[in-house]
Structure formats: structure tokens, C-alpha cells
N, C-alpha and C positions, 0 to 999 in steps of 0.2 A: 761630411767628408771626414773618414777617421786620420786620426795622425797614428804617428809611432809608437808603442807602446813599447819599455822594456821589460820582459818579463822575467827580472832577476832581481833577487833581493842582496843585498851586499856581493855582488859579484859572481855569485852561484847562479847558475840558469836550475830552473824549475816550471815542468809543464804546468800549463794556465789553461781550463777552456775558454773556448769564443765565448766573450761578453763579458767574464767574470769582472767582478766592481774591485778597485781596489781594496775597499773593505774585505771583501771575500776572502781575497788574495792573503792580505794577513792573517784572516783569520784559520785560512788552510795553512797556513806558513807556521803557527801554533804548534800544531800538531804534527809536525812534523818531526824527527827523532834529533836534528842537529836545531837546535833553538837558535845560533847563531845566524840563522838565516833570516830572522825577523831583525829588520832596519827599515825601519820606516821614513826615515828622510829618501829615501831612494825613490820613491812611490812617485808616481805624476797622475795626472788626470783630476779626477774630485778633490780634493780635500778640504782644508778647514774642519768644520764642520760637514766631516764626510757624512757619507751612508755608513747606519751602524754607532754612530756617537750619538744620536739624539730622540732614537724610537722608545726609549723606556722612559725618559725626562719626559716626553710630548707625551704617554699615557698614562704619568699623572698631572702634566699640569692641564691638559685638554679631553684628555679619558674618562678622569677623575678617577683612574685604579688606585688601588689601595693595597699595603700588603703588611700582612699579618709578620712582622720578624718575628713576635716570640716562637713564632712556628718552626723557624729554621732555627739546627743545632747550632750551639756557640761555636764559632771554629776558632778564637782565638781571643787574646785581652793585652792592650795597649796602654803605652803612657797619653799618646796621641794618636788620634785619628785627624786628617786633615782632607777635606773635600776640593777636590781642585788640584790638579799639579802646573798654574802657572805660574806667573814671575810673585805672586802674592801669596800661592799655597808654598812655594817652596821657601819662601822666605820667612815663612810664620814655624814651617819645620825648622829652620835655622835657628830663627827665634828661640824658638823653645828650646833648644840644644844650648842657649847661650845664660836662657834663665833658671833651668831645670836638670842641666848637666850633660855631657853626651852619653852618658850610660840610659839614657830613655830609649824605652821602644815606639818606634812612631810606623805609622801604616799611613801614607797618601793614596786617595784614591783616583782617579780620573777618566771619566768615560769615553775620552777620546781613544786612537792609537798611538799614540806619542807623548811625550810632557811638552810643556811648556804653554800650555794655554793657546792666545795668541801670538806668542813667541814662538810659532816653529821653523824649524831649520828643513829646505830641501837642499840636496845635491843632486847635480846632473853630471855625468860624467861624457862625454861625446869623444872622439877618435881619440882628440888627440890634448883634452883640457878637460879643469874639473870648474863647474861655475858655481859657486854659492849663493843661495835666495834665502829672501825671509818670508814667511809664510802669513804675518800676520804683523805682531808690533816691529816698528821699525827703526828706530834711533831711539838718544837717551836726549830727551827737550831739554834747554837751556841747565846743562847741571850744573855751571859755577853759578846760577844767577837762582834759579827757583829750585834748584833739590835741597832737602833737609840735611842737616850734618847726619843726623842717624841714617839717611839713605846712603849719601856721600861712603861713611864707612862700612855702609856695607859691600859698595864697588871696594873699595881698599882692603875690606877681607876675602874678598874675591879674586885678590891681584890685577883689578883694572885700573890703569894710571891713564889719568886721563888727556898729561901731556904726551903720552907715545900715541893714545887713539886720535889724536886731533893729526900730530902729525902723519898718521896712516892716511889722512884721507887727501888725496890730492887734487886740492880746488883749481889747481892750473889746468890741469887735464885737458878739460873740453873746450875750455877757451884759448889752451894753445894749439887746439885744432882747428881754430877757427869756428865752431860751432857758437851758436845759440839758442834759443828759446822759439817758436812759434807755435802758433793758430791754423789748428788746421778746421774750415769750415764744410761742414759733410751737407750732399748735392740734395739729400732730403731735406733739409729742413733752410739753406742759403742757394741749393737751385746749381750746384758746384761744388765739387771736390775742389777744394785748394788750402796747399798750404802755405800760410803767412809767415817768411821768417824773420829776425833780428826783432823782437818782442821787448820792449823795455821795463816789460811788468817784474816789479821783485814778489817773492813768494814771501810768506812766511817762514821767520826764520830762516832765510837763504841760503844756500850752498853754495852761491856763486857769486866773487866778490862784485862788488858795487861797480868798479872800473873796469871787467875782464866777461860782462854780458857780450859782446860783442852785435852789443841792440843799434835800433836806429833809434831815432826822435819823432816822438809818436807820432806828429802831421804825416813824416814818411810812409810809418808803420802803418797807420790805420788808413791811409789811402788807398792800400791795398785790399783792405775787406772784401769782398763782396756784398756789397753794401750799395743805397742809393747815394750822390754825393750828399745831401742833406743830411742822412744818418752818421755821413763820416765824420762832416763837420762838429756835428752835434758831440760824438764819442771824444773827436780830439777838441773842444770846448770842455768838456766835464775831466779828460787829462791834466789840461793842461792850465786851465784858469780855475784861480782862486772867488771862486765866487761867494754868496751867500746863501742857497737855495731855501735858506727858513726864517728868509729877514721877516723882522716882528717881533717873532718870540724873546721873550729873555734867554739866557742862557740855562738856566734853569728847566724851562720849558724846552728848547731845545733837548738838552739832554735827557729827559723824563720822554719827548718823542720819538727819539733815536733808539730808546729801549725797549718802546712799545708796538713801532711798527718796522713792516720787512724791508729791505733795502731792495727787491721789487717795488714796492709800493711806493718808495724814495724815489726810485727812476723813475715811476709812471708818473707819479703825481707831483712831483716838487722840483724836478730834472727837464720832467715834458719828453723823454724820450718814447719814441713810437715802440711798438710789440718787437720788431726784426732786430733793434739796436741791443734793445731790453735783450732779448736772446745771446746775445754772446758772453752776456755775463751769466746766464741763470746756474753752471755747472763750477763759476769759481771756489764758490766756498763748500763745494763737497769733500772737496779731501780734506780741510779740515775742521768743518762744521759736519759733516755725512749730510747736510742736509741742502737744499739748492735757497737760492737767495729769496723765496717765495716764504719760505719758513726759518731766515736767518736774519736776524733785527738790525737795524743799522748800527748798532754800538756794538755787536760783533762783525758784522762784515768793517767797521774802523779798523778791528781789530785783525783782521784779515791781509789789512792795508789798500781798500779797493777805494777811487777813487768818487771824490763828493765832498767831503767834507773837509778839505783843507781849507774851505772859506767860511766856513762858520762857525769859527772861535769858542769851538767845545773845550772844557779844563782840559788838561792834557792824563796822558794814559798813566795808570799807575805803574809803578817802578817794573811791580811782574810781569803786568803787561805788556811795558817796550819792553824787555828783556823777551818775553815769548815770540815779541815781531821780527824784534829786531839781532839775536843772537845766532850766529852760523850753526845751522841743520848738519854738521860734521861728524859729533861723534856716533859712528856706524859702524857696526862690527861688518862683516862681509855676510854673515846671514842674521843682521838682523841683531834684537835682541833673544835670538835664542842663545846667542853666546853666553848672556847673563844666565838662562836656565839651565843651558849645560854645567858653568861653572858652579852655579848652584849641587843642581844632583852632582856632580864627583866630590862638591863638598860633603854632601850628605852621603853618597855612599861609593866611597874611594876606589870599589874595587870594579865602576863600569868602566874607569878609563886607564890609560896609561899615568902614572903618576906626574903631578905637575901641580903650578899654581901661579899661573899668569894670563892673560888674554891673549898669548901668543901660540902656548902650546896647546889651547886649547882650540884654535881654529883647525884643524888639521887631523885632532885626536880622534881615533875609532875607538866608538860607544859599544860597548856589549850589552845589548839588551836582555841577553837572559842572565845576569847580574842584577836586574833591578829590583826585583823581589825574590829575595834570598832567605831561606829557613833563620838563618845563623850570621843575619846582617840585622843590625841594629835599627835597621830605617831602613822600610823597605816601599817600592814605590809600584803599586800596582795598575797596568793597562786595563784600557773596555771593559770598565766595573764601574756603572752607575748608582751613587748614591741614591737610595730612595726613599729613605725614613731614619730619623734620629729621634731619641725620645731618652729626657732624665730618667734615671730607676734608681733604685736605693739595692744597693749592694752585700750580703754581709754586713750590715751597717752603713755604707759608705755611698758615697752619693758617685754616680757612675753613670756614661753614658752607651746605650746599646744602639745602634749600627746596622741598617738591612744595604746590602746591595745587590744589583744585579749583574750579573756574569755569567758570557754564553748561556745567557735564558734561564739563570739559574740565582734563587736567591739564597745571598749569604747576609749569615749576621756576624758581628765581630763586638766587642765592647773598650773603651778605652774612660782613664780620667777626665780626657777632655779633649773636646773635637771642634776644631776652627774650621765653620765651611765658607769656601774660598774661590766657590764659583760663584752662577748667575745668582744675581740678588731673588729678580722675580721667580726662581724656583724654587727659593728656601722655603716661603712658607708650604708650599705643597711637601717637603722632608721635614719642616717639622712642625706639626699640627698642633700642638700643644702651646704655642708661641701667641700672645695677643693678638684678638683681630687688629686692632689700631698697628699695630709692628706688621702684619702681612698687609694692609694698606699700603703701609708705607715703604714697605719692599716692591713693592708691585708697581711704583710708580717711576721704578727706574728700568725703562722700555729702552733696551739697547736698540742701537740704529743701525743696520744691518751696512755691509759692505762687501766687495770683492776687491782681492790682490792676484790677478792673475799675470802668472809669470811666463814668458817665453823666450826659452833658449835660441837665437838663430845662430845658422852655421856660420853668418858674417853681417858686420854693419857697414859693409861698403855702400849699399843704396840708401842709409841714414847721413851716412856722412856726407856722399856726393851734394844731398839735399840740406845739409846746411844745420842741423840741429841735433839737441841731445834729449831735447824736454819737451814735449807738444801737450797743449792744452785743447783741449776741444770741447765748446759749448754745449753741443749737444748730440751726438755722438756719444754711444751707451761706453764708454767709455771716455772719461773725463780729462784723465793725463796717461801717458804714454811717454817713458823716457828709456832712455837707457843707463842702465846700472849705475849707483853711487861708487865712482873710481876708488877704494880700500883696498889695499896693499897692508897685510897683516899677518904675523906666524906661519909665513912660507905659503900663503897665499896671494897670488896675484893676480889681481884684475886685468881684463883683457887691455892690450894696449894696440894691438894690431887689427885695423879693420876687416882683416881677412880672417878674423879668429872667431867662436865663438863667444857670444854675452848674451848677459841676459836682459830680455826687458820688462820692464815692470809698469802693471795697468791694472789701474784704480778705474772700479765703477764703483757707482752710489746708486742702488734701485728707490730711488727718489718720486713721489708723484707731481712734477711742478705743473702748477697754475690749478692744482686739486684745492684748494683751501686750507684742507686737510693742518693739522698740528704737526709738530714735529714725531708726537708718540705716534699718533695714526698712522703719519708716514711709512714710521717705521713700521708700523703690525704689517703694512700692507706690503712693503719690501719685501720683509722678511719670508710671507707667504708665496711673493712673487720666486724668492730665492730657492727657496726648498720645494716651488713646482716645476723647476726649468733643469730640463736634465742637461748635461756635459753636452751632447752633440747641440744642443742651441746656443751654448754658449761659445761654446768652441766653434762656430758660427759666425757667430757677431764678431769673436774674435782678430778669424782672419780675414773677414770681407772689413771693419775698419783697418786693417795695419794693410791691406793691400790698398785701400782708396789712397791711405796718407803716403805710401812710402813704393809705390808702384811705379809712381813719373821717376822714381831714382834707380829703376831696375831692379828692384825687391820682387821676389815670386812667393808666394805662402805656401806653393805645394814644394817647391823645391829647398827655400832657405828654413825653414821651421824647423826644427831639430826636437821641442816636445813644448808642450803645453803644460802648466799645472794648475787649475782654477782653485784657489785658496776663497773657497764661499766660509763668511762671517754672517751669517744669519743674523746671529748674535755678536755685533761687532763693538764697536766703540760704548762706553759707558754712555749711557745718559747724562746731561751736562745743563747747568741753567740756563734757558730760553729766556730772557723777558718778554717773548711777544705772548707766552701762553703760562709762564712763572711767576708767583710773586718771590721774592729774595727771601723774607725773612719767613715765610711760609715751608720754603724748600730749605733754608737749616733747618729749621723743626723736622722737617720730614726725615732727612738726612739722621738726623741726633735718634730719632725714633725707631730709624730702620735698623742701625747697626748695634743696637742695646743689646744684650749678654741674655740667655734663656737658659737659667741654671750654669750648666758649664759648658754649653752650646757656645760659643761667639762667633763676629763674621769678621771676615777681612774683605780682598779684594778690591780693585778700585770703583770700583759700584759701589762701595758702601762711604766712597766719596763724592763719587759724582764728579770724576776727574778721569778721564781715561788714559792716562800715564804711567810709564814704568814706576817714577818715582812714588805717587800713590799708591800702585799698590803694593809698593816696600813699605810705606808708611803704615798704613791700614792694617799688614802684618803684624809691626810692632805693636801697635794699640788692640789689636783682637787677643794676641799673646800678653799682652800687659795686665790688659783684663780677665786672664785665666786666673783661677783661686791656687794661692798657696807659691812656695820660693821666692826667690827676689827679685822684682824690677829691674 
């Protein structure tokens, strides 16, 4: 069933034909004699990792193509070349502006249609409202508690204060409307559509104060399940008592088992919970593990905050730890943090927006896109140009890096001092060959875990509200969570307050294999293949036959309330992150220390080359790949 497509770019209508991919779309839009007409936040349908971002990357890292750049003519020479335009390419071009001067010429490359990485920003406009989404990363994690001070100022040279963004977000919101949290259990796999409301589960890092859930008391809550009475019992037994379920062990032991095996294998084997029970947990820890609890060890799912282990007297969590549990999920820009990448690019090249320098003016501001790569701009930032080969050369004397990429099918070479690349870890060593095997080893073991954000505008949340909830979890059900909009009121943007308005809502799937055995990397290959062979109408599918199971008993229609769709596929989603069940610790810093080493005047940033997938990382990761460039001052 198609939905509504608009087929306008920044407000201008332009003939489209039947079928064209959004890809296409822009790339017609190119060519077109008013360049102003390319905006790509407008776009709905595919994205992320559209069609069109990732056919020339997949034919060398699975092709095994090759391409000759000395072949192609120089077309130009840089202070900086930068691979990547997300929150860690753009902040390594920052970087260097602050260690090497702003009179450098810097060239970013990125084979998406947009910057920002996983940071993108969509807008939807509808009758009578404009709604803001984020396409990809989505808040800043606990920043008074684990960001760096060099991260810290770099939001403060960006004008974001972190006490007005806290106060933007309004955690009264949902629970002065009486909403709360539930479980919604889907009739394939518990035999019934139903939703569970008033939920007492807290999230990680929570948005919603401790006192203002508007939860019941689990025996309540979980008698509700569709469940046998036995299994309920069982559930609200492992809620709500303090047990030991690893009496024996020292504590020692305990914590060495808790690291090594899954907190599946916790329930089945040390809990005693049956298969049906075990299910309603399997899909908890995908939003923030991407991985389901078959391949999440129990010392992450502690960290999770899922319940077990409050009676078996493990040391308690370190300082970042509870800070990451336990700290309010608040600061949110209204899309996201693209906000961070937009203020980035207008820092680096002033003339895409309206002048300004705060997190207010910049919610609101129109981007000119054909501004971003400018003849006679210092820093210019260029769209759907796949890096595909880097290699040291000696120069006139000087040591110097040359550049192939591809665009519109076409390869360019370019040369610069020096080039931080600041994308996927596992692509580098296929751009650049000349790099240690042991260094592409060790790049290639960071298998990002693929994910979806998919966003849907409805014309109104009166059948969500009637029904009692803002946030739904669901076990098993190809999507995992299902909420409506984080309430951010910010630079003359405002969140929807009126149930008869449009909002938007946002839904996380994890293409996960559970009860496969499979590792967390395998998982991931296999997602990720699943990702990139499922067109738009399956998804869009899945879509709206779950949000009409869960949201249908409250008079929701999905052909009439839908207003657009946008499937944000991450292929290549979250960094890779340490496992204990398939990691040794001290094996993966080495690895880690080996992947991110310098190749001539090559370096990497990005958060991959921490194994952290946080904005803060890969601010960090910028500084140190720019620190490590040859020449100026630290």
C-alpha cells in the first residue's frame, strides 16, 4: 500500500515519474538550473543509508574493484581532505581550523545526500504544522557526567548551553496527560493483540521523572500479560524479590559469569523461566545494546537496568556507569543531533545560513545547499562523492596525500597535506591499501550493528492518548519501541501539544537473529544483508499493520491518519561496542590502539575508532586524529 509522497523539494513542486527513488529524485534535482531546489531534509521514503550512498563502497569492499587515481587528472590540492561529513568529520575540520588556522583549505567528502552522518535532520511540513525528526543519532548521553571538557567546549563554541536545552524539554508533558508507558503483546507470537498500560519499567537514562510514570505496581501490571498464571507469577517474583539466583559462587565468580554469559541464558537457566516468559524480555536491550538479550551478557543487560540481579550482591556500577543509567535522556535538540552538524557546517562555512550562533537560531534556519561547495569558500563540503582510495606520494619534495573519489560515476582525484578519514572503520582498509595487514585486521573487527529509525508523521494522536500511553515497548514485534515525539520546545519551534495536531512518531527496529547463537558481529552481517534486501513497500508494511494492531482499539486508521513515512535504514548503525560474551577486554584495547594509528599523514577519527557510539566520542576521536596530524600546535 503506497503512502503520500511529496514531490517538492524546498517548497517548489517539480515533475517526478512513477516510481522514481528518492535517490533519483535528488540526483535529477542536481541538474537542474535553480540549485536551490536541492533540500534534502524534505525527502521521505528510504533514507539513512539510501539508494545511491553505498553501491561504490560495496564494490570495493565485496567487488574487490580497484581504481587506478593516478589515471584521473588532479582537479584540485587541499590543506585538508576529510572522509565523512558526520558529527566526527566535521569536527576534525573544526579541529584543524583551530590548530592550523582558518585560512586552510579543507575539502569534506561524503557519500551520502546530506551531512551529518548519522545526525540527519528530516522536516515534514503538513497543512497546517512543521514537525521535526531525527534521522539517525539522537540526544547528547549524560554530558555533565561522561562528556570530556574538550567535548563540553566544543558545544560552548557552538552556542549550545546546556541549561536552556534541559529546560526545552518538557518532562511534565505526558504525564500531565495522564499517559504512561506499555507493552504491547503481538497475536503472532502471545496469540493476542494487546496493549499493557501503566508499565513501571524505567528506561535507561529516562526522560520521565521517577514520581510522574503514572505506572502501576508490577503484580498489577504484569497480571495483565497474556500470559499463563504461572509465568506471571514467575515475572513479578524476578520484579520484585531480592533473590540470589547464583548462590555459591563468590562474588568474584559471579561477576566473571555475569560477563560471560547472556542474560537469556540468566533466565533460562538460573531464573527457571519457561520460553513464553523469556519472550517478553528478548527485544529490551535492542535500543540500546542493537542487540536482543541472546547476545547481551548479563553485566550489560545490569546495565540496562533489567531485573535479576538486585539479590546477588555484584560490586556496585562504576561512577560512568550509573551516571549512563541513571542520568535524564533530556538534552534533545527537536531534530536530533543534527542540530550539532548543522551548527557545525555554518561554523565552517557561514554563508549556508542565515547568520547566527546559538541552538536557537539554528532550529528554524534555512540551509542553502548550493553554498556548500563553493569555488571561493575556504571549506567546502561536498555531497554523493565516495571516497575510494587514499595513498601517501612525495610531492615536489613533500610528503602529500592523493585522493580518488567517485561522483556521478565519475572518478576524481584531489590532493591535500593531510586527510582524516571519518567514516566506517571497516571500509578504510579497502581506501587505503598500503596500511598494515595487522591495522586492517584490526579495522575490520569493528562490524557495526545495523538499525532502523523509522518516523511517522500522523495527522493526530487522539487514538494514542485515548489509549493511555506515549512509549510502547514491544517484545517481539519487528519493531521494538514505538513512542511519540520527545516534547522540545526550542528557537521558535514547537512540539505538538494538541492531540488533534500532527506528531511525529518514532520506531526503532533492530534486524536481530534471536535464539540463532550467532555472535553479536554475525548478527550483525546478517541484519544488515536482511536491511539492504527489503525494499520500502515491506517495510512500510510492517509498519502500518504493527501501529494499527497496537493503536487501532483507540480509533487509529493507518490509511486515513498517516500523513508520511520515513524509513531512516542504518545498515551501518551503531559502533561496535565490547561484548564480554565473545570479547576479551584487554585484547580489544589492543585492537582498538591498532586500528586508529596514523598511515603517513592518513589518520582516523570517528567513533568507531573508539568503540563507543556517542556523539561525545566522536568529538573526541576528532581531536586525537587532528592531534596527530604532522606539523602546528596542539
Amino acid at each position: 500500500m503506497e503512502i503520500t509522497r511529496r514531490d517538492f523539494l524546498n517548497g517548489v513542486a517539480i515533475s517526478v515519474a512513477a516510481g522514481m527513488l528518492p535517490g533519483s529524485l535528488l540526483q535529477a534535482s542536481t541538474q537542474l538550473q535553480d540549485r536551490t531546489l536541492y533540500y534534502p531534509p524534505t525527502l521521505d521514503g528510504m533514507r539513512g543509508n539510501h539508494d545511491g550512498s553505498f553501491e561504490v563502497a560495496h564494490g570495493l569492499a565485496r567487488g574487490g574493484k580497484q581504481y587506478d587515481i593516478d589515471s584521473a587528472k588532479l582537479e584540485a590540492e587541499y590543506d585538508l581532505i576529510v572522509v565523512g561529513a558526520g558529527i566526527s568529520g566535521l569536527a576534525a575540520a573544526m579541529y584543524y581550523q583551530q590548530r592550523f588556522g582558518n585560512d586552510q583549505r579543507i575539502l569534506i567528502l561524503d557519500n551520502h545526500d546530506d551531512f551529518g552522518g548519522h545526525a540527519k535532520r528530516h522536516e515534514c511540513k503538513t497543512e497546517n504544522s512543521l514537525v521535526l525528526e531525527y534521522g539517525g543519532s539522537e540526544s547528547l548521553q549524560s554530558p555533565r557526567s561522561i562528556w570530556s571538557e574538550r567535548a563540553l567546549q566544543m558545544l560552548e563554541d557552538l552556542g549550545v548551553n546546556l541549561d536552556r536545552l534541559e529546560a526545552a524539554f518538557d518532562t511534565q508533558f505526558y504525564p500531565d496527560l495522564g499517559l504512561s508507558r506499555g507493552v504491547f503483546f503481538d497475536r503472532a507470537n502471545f496469540g493476542v493483540d494487546k496493549l499493557v498500560t501503566g508499565s513501571p519499567t524505567r528506561k535507561v537514562a529516562d526522560d520521565i521523572p521517577k514520581d510522574r510514570m503514572n505506572a502501576r505496581p508490577y503484580p498489577e501490571f504484569i497480571s495483565d500479560f497474556p500470559l499463563p498464571e504461572a509465568e506471571r507469577k514467575a515475572l513479578i517474583a524476578l520484579h520484585t524479590e531480592a533473590k540470589d539466583y547464583l548462590a555459591g559462587m563468590s562474588t568474584e565468580e559471579k561477576t566473571h559469569w555475569c560477563e560471560r554469559n547472556s542474560y537469556r541464558d540468566f533466565l533460562r537457566d538460573k531464573v527457571g523461566l519457561p520460553p513464553s516468559a523469556i519472550r517478553y524480555f528478548q527485544q529490551q536491550t535492542n535500543d540500546f545494546q542493537a542487540v536482543g538479550i541472546d547476545a547481551t551478557s548479563c553485566a550489560d543487560a545490569r546495565l540496562c537496568g533489567l531485573p535479576g540481579f538486585q539479590g546477588l550482591g555484584l560490586p556496585p556500577m562504576s561512577a560512568e556507569e550509573q551516571a549512563e543509567l541513571d542520568d535524564p535522556y533530556i538534552f534533545h535538540f527537536p531534530d536530533g543531533n543534527a542540530t550539532l552538524a548543522r551548527l557545525m557546517v555554518r561554523k565552517l562555512i557561514p554563508q549556508v545560513a542565515p547568520p547566527g550562533h546559538s541552538m536557537e537560531d539554528i532550529q528554524l534556519a534555512q540551509f542553502d545547499y548550493a553554498k556548500l561547495d563553493e569555488d571561493s569558500s575556504k571549506v567546502r563540503l561536498r555531497l554523493n562523492s565516495t571516497a575510494v582510495k587514499a595513498q601517501n606520494i612525495q610531492a615536489d619534495g613533500q610528503s602529500r596525500v592523493d585522493l580518488g573519489y567517485v561522483r556521478d560515476g565519475k572518478l576524481a582525484r584531489v590532493r591535500a597535506k593531510h586527510v582524516v578519514m571519518a567514516g566506517y572503520n571497516m571500509l578504510i582498509p579497502y581506501m587505503v591499501p598500503e596500511m598494515p595487514q595487522a591495522q586492517k585486521d584490526a579495522l575490520a573487527q569493528n562490524v557495526k550493528l545495523p538499525l532502523v529509525y523509522t518516523k511517522v508523521v500522523i495527522r493526530n494522536w487522539q487514538a494514542v492518548k485515548k489509549l493511555g500511553v506515549h512509549d510502547v515497548y514491544c517484545p517481539t514485534a519487528p519493531y521494538c519501541v514505538v513512542k511519540l515525539d520527545y516534547p522540545v520546545n526550542l528557537g521558535g519551534y514547537t512540539h505538538s501539544r494538541d492531540p488533534g495536531q500532527p506528531i511525529g512518531l518514532h520506531m526503532i527496529m533492530v534486524p536481530v537473529m534471536p535464539g540463532s547463537g550467532l555472535s553479536a558481529r554475525d548478527q550483525a552481517r546478517k541484519g544488515r544483508a536482511y536491511l539492504l534486501g527489503t525494499p520500502f513497500a515491506e517495510i512500510e508494511r510492517q509498519t502500518r499493520e504493527q501501529l494499527q494492531a497496537m493503536f487501532g482499539p483507540g480509533g487509529f486508521d493507518h490509511q486515513r491518519d498517516i500523513a508520511e513515512i520515513t524509513v531512516n535504514r542504518w545498515a551501518h548503525g551503531y559502533s561496535y561496542f565490547f561484548n564480554g560474551m565473545f570479547d576479551d577486554e584487554d585484547e580489544s584495547d589492543r585492537i582498538i590502539e591498532r586500528a586508529r594509528q596514523p598511515i603517513g599523514n592518513i589518520t582516523i577519527a570517528n567513533s568507531d575508532s573508539d568503540w563507543n557510539p556517542y556523539a561525545h566520542a566522536a568529538i573526541d576521536q576528532a581531536w586525537r586524529a587532528v592531534s596527530e596530524l604532522s606539523g602546528g600546535e596542539v
